[in-house]
C-alpha positions in Angstrom: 0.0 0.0 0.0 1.3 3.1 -1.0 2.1 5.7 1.8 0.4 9.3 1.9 2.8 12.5 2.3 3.4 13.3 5.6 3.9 17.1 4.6 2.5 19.7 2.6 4.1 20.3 -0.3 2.6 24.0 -1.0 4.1 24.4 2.3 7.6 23.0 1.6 7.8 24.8 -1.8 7.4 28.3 0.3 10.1 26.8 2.6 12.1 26.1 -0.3 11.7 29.4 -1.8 12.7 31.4 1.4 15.8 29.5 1.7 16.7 29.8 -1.8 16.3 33.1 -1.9 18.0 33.7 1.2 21.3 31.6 0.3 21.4 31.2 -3.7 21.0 28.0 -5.6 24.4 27.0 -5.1 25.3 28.0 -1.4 21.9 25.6 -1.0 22.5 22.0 -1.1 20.2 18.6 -0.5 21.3 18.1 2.7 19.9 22.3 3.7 16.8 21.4 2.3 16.0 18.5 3.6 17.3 19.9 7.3 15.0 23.3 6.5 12.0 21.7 5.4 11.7 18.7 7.4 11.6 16.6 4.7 13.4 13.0 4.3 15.7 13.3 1.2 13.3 10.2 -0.6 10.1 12.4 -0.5 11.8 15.5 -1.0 12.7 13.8 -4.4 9.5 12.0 -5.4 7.6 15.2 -5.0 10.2 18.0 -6.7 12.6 15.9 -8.2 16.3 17.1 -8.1 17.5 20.3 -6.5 17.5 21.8 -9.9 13.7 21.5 -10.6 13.1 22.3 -7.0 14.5 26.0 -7.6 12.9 26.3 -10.4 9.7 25.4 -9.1 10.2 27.5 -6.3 11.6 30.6 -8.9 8.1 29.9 -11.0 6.5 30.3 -7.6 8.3 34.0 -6.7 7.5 35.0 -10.3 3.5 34.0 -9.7 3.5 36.5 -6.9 5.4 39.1 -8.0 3.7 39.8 -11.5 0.2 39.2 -9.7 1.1 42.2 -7.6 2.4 43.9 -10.8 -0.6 43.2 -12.4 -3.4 44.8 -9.9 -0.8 47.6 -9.6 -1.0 48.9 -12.9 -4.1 47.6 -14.2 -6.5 49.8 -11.8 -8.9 51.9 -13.7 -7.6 55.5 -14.1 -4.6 57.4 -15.0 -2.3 55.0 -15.7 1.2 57.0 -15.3 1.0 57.5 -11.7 0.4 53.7 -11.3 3.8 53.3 -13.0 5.5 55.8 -11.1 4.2 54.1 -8.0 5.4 50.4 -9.2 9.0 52.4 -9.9 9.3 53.7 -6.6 8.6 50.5 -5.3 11.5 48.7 -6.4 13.7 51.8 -5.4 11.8 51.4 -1.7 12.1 47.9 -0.9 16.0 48.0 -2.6 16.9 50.4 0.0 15.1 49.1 2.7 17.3 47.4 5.4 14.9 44.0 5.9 14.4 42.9 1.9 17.8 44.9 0.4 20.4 41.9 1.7 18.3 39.5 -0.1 17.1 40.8 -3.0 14.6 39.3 -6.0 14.5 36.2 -6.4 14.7 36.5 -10.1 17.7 39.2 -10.3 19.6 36.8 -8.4 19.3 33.9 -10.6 20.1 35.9 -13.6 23.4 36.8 -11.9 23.8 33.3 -10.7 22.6 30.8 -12.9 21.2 32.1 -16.1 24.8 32.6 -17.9 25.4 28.9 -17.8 21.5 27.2 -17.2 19.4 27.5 -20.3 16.4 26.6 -18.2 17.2 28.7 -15.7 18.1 32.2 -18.4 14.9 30.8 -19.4 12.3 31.3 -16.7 14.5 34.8 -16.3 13.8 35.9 -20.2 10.3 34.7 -19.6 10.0 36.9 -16.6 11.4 39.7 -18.0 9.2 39.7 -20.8 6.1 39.7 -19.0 7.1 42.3 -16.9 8.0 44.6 -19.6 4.6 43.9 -21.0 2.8 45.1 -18.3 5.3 48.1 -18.4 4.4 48.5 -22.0 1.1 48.2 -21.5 0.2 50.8 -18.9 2.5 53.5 -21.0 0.3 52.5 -24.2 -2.4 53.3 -21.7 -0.7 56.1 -20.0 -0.6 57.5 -23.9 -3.4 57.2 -24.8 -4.9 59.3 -22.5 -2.7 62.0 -22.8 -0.7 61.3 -19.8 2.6 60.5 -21.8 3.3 62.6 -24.5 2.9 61.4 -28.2 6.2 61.5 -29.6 7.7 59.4 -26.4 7.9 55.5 -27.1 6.1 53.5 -24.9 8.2 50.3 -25.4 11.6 51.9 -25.6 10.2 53.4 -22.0 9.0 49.9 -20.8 12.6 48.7 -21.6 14.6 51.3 -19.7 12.0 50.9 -16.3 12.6 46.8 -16.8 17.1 47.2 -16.7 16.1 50.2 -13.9 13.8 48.0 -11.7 16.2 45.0 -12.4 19.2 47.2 -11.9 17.8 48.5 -8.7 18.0 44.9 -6.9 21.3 44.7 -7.9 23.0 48.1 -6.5 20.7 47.7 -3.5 21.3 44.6 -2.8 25.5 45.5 -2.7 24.9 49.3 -1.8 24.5 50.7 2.3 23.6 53.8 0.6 19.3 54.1 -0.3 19.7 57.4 -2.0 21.6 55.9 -4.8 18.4 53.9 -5.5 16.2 56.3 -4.8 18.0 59.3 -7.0 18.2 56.4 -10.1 14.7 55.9 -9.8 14.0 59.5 -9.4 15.9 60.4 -12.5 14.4 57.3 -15.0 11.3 58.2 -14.5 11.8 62.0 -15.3 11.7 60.0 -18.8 8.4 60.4 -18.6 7.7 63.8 -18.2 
């Protein structure tokens, strides 16, 4: 008779996540997760399979969230420029901010860390990147549309710089003590749209 799980794996996914993004893929090994989570090391592979497909379940997980949040940001009914602006100065805010700087996203670090050399992993970043830059696009093409962004600017040139800015943002603040070097960046990109 075959035995039922003895944990939740939504449960030990989120654990998995946290630790991930707290350590790296590769500072991470079997033997952490299984201490971590709780898990033996025989269920922790019939349920997620290697270490490898672990992350990247738990990096599909972190991407889920963040573009949901994304998503209600900027699709609120109204102007849509300020909605951008706010999204912006998000990024800047929790990449200074003390608690979340140290660890960073979750999809910034894997594109330092494993994208040059994973294809799977570049892949889920590209992905990613694309749909946030979407959404970007989007809410300009919206933004311009209702006379918010001026006509001769270019929505998806504009949705490219915020993506390398927002992305960029992790990065310094992640390495950087100092928050007005985020917060000035952010300041200054979106002048752009002025």
């Amino acid at each position: 008779m075959a035995r039922t799980k003895e944990f939740d794996p939504e449960a030990a996914l989120q654990s998995a996540l946290e630790l991930f993004w707290r350590r790296g893929y590769e500072a991470t090994s079997m033997a952490d997760l299984v201490e971590h989570l709780g898990i033996g090391r025989a269920s922790l592979y019939a349920t997620f399979g290697n270490k490898h497909a672990l992350y990247l379940k738990a990096l599909e997980r972190y991407e889920e969230s963040g573009l949901s949040r994304i998503v209600r940001e900027l699709s609120q009914p109204g102007p849509a420029l300020p909605a951008v602006r706010a999204v912006v100065r998000r990024y800047a805010a929790e990449a200074a901010d003390e608690r979340l700087r140290l660890s960073g996203c979750l999809v910034t670090n894997t594109a330092a860390e494993l994208a040059p050399h994973d294809p799977a992993a570049a892949r889920r970043v590209e992905r990613n990147w694309d749909h946030l830059e979407t959404l970007l696009h989007s809410a300009l093409v919206r933004a311009q549309n209702q006379g918010e962004l001026p006509a001769g600017r270019d929505p998806l040139a504009l949705a490219r710089t915020l993506l390398v800015l927002m992305q960029g943002l992790r990065v310094v603040g992640k390495a950087s003590a100092d928050p007005a070097r985020v917060r000035d960046a952010a300041e200054q990109a979106l002048a752009l749209l002025d």
